[in-house]
C-alpha positions as CSV (number, residue, x, y, z in Angstrom):
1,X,47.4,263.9,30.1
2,X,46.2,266.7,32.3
3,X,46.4,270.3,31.4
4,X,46.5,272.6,34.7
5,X,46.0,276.5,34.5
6,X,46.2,278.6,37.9
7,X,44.5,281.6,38.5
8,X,44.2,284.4,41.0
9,X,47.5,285.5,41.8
10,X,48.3,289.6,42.7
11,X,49.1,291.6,45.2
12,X,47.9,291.8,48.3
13,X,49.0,293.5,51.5
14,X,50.3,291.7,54.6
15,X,47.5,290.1,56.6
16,X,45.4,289.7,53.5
17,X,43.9,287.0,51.6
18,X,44.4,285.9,48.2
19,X,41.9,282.5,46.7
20,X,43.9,280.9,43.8
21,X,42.1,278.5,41.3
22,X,43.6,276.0,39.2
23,X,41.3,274.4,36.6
24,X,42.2,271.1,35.2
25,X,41.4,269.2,31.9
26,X,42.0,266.4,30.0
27,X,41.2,263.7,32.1
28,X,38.8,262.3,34.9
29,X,39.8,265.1,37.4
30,X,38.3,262.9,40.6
31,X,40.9,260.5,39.7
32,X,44.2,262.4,40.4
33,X,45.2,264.1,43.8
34,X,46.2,267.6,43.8
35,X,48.4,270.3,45.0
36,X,50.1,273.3,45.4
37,X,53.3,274.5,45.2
38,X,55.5,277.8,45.5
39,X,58.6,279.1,44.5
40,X,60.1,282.2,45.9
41,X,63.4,284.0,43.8
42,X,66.4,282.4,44.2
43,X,64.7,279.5,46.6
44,X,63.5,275.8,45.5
45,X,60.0,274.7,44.8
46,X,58.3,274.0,48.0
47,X,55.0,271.7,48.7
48,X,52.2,273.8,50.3
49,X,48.6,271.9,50.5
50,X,47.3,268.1,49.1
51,X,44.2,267.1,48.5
52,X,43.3,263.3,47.5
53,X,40.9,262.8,44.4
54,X,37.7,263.0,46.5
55,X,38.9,265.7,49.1
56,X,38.4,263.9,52.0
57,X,41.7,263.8,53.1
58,X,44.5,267.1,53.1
59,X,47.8,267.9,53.8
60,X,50.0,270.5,54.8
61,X,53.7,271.7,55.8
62,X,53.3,272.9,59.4
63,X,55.1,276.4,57.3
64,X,51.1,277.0,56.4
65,X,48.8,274.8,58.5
66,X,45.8,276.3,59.8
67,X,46.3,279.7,57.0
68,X,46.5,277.7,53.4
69,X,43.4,275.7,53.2
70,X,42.8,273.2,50.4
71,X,39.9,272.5,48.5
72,X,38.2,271.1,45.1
73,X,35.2,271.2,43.4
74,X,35.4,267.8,41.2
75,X,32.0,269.4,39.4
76,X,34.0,272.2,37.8
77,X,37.5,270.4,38.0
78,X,39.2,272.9,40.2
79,X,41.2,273.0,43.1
80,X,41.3,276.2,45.2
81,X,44.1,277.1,47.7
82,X,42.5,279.8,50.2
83,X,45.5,281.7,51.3
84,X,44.6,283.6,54.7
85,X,46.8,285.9,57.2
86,X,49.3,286.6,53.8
87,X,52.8,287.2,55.2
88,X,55.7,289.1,52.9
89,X,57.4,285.6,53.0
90,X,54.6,283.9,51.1
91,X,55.4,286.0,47.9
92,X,56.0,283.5,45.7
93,X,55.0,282.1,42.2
94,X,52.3,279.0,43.0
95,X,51.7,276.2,41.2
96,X,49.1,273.8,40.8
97,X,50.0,270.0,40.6
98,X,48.6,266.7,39.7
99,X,49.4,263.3,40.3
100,X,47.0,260.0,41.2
101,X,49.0,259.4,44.3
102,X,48.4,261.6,47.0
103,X,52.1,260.9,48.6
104,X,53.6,261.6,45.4
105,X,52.7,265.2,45.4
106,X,53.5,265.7,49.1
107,X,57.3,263.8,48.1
108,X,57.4,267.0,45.4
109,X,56.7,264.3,42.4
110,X,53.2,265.0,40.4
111,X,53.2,264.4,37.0
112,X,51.9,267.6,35.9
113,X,52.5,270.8,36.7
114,X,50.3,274.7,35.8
115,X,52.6,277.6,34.8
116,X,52.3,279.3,38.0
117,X,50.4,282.3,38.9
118,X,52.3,285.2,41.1
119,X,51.2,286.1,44.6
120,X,53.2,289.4,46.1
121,X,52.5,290.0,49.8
122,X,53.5,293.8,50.4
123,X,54.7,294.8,54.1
């Protein structure tokens, strides 16, 4: 079992950057890849960022490339998703996501899920 809480959500004006956190526990964090999520109202919940279990390797929807960096600290067993150049459509409720196959979370499948954290991008 992993237990994932996010952290770092708010609002932020367009252009801005936001850093959301999600710390994990439970179990060997280095072993599972991780991810993010969104969900904007009314909309489905949409894959943002990967990162495999020694951050080596990322991924991203071209929707974020290049803004939305990944990254974890395996020491403090958290991922961070750096969220750059904020845009109105980016406001969104994100959610953190583990699963020990990298692909899996890219094909919208981890096996555990955070509660979300809220990130509003004002115009």
């Amino acid at each position: 079992q992993v237990q994932l809480v996010e952290s770092g959500g708010g609002l932020v004006q367009a252009g801005g950057s936001l850093r959301l956190s999600c710390a994990a526990s439970g179990s060997t964090f280095s072993r599972y890849a991780m991810g993010w999520f969104r969900q904007a109202p009314g909309k489905g919940r949409d894959f943002v960022a990967a990162i495999t279990g020694a951050g080596r390797s990322t991924y991203y929807p071209d929707s974020v490339k290049g803004r939305f960096p990944i990254s974890r600290d395996n020491a403090k067993n958290t991922v961070y998703l750096q969220m750059n150049s904020l845009k109105p459509e980016d406001t969104a409720v994100y959610y953190c996501a583990a699963h020990s196959s990298l692909p899996a979370i890219v094909g919208g499948r981890p096996d555990y899920w955070g509660q979300g954290t809220q990130v509003t991008v004002s115009s």
